[in-house]
N, C-alpha and C positions, 0 to 999 in steps of 0.2 A: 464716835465722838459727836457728829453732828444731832445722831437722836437727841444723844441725853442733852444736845443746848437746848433742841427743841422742846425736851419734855419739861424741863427746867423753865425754860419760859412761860409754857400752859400754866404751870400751878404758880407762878408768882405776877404774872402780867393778865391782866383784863384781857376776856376773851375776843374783843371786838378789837384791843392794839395788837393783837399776837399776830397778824401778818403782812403790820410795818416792820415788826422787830424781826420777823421772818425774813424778808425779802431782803434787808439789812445783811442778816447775817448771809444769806443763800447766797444771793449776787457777788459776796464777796466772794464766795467758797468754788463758785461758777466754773470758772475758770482751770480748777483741776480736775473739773468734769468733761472736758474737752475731747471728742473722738469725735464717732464716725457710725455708731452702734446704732443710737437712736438720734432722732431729730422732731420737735416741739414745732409742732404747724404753725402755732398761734407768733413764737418768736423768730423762726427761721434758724434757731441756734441747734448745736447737735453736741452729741454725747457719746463718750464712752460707757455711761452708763447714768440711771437716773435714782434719786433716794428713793428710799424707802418709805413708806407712811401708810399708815393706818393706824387706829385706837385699840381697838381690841385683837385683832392681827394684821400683821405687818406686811404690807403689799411691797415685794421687790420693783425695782423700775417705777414707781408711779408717781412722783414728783420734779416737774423740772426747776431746774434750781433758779434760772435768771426769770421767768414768767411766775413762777410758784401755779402751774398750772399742772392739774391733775388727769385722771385717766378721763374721765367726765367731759373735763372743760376741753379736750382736745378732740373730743368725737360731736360733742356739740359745735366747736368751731369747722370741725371739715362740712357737718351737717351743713352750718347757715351757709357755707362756701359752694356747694355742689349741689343743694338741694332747693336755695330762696333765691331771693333778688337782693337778699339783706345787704351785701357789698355791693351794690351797682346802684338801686332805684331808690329816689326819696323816700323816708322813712321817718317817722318819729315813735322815738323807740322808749320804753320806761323799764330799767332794769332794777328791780325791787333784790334788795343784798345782791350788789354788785361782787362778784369776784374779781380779783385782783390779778389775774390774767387777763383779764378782759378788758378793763375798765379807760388804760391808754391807748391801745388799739381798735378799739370802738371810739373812744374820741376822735382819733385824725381821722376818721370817714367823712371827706365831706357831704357824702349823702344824705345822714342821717341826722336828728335832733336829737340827741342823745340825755336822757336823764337819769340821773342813779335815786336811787331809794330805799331808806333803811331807817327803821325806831332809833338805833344806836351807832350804827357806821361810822367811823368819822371820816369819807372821804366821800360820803353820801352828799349829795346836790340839796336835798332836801329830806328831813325829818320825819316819817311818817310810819302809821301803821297799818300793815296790808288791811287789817280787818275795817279798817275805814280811810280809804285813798280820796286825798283832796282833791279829784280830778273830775271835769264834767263825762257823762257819759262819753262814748265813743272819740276820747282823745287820742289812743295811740294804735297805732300799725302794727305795733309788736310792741311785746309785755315777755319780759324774761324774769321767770321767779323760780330759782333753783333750791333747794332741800331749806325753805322756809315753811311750807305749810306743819312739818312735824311740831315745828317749835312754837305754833301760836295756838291759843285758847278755841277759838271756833276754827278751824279749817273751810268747814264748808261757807260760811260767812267771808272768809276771807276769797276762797274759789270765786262767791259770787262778784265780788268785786274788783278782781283780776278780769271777768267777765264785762261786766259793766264798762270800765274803760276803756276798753279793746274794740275797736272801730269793726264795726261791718266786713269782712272779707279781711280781717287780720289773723294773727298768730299767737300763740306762746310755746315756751319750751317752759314746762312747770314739772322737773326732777324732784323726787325725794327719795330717801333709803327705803328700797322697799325689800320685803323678805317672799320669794316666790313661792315659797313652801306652807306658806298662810292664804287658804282662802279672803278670809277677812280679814281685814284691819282690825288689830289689838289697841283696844279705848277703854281704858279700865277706869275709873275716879278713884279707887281703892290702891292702884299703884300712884304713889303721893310725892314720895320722897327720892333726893340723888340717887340714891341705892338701888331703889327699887326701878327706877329709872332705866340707869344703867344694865338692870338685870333684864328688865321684859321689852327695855325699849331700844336696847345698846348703844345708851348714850344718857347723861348726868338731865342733860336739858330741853329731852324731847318729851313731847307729849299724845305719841302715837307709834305705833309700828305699824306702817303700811303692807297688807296684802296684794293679792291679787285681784281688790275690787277695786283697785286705787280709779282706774279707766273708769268703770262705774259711777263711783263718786263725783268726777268731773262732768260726766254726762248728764249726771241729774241736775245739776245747774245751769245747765245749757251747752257747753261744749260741745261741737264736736269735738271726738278724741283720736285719731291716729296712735299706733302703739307700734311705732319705726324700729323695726329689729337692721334700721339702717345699715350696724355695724357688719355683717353678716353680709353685705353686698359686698365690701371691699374687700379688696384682693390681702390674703394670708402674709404678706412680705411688708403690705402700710401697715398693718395691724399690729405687727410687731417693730417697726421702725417707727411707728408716734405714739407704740406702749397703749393700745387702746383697752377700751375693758371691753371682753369678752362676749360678756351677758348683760349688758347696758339696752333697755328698752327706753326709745327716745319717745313722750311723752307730746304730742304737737297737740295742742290744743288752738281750733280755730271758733269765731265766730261766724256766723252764716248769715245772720239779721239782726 
């Protein structure tokens, strides 16, 4: 029952409000999710079990209902917790397409300067487009840009400016869909349309299928690239208590100078 509200909302709600009316309906539904199976790092809340979601197939356990935080946003968050200083030391941080796990819990830090960013977001701080960020060189400490680069025109132009911004001795976490079974990234001008989209790229609105050069690509712009098979450290019993993903290569991208 839950799916089809949610399927029903994609095809008639703008894609950028579908996860106010998400979290709407989720948080209500919260509540008869209630055990002891799983527990959501980012909210402290636990479950007897968590939704389902995925597009083309359907991942068990991978939604929690009261964050709307996924397999992703929960390995990412143990990451900033066990691996940075992101919780503890001053930071001024620029989160380009905020996630909506994230975005009140990153608030009440008071470490941090926290800005969101997005072309279309509407809970976005400010309006902007990765591929040209209104921001002086070397503004922020961390830069989080999560499965945005599929969906913009130049990627690499957009890398470089994720680069630019990012101070001296800073960070980013920059995820996208990537498919490991592809040496290269698939950039076709010839796949045009939703269809074709969805067929080579698995999904209506992207404009790439990331390989295994995705690390490459970042380093020609200057990155360094870290490729954190983080998950894989932690112990077999978190893994399946915060529902992590399995095969999730975390993506750290620092600058050096």
């Amino acid at each position: 029952m839950v799916k089809r509200i949610i399927s029903l909302a994609s095809r008639f709600i703008p894609r950028h409000y579908q996860q106010i009316v998400a979290a709407f309906i989720l948080r209500s539904l919260a509540i008869f999710y209630r055990g002891n199976a799983f527990e959501d790092p980012i909210s402290g809340r636990r479950y007897r079990k968590l939704l389902p979601y995925g597009r083309l197939q359907s991942r068990a356990n991978a939604l929690a209902p009261h964050s709307l935080s996924l397999e992703r946003h929960r390995l990412i968050w143990l990451y900033l917790k066990t691996r940075t200083d992101f919780f503890t030391n001053p930071k001024r941080v620029l989160h380009v397409a905020p996630e909506f796990c994230f975005i009140k819990p990153f608030k009440k830090l008071v470490n941090i300067n926290y800005l969101t960013a997005d072309l279309i977001s509407p809970w976005a701080d400010i309006k902007m487009d990765v591929q040209n960020i209104p921001f002086h060189d070397s503004s922020f400490d961390v830069v989080i840009c999560n499965h945005v680069l599929e969906h913009v025109d130049d990627d690499r132009k957009a890398m470089g400016e994720l680069l630019r911004v990012m101070k001296p001795g800073g960070f980013g976490i920059f995820q996208v869909p990537l498919d490991y079974s592809i040496d290269v990234t698939l950039e076709d001008k010839s796949i045009n349309t939703p269809e074709l989209r969805e067929k080579h790229y698995k999904q209506r609105d992207h404009l790439r299928l990331y390989g295994k050069d995705y690390a490459k690509r970042l380093r020609e712009v200057g990155f360094d690239v870290t490729e954190d098979d983080y998950v894989s450290s932690l112990p077999t019993e978190l893994v399946q208590r915060y529902a992590l993903p399995k095969n999730e290569i975390l993506y750290i991208c620092r600058k050096n100078n």
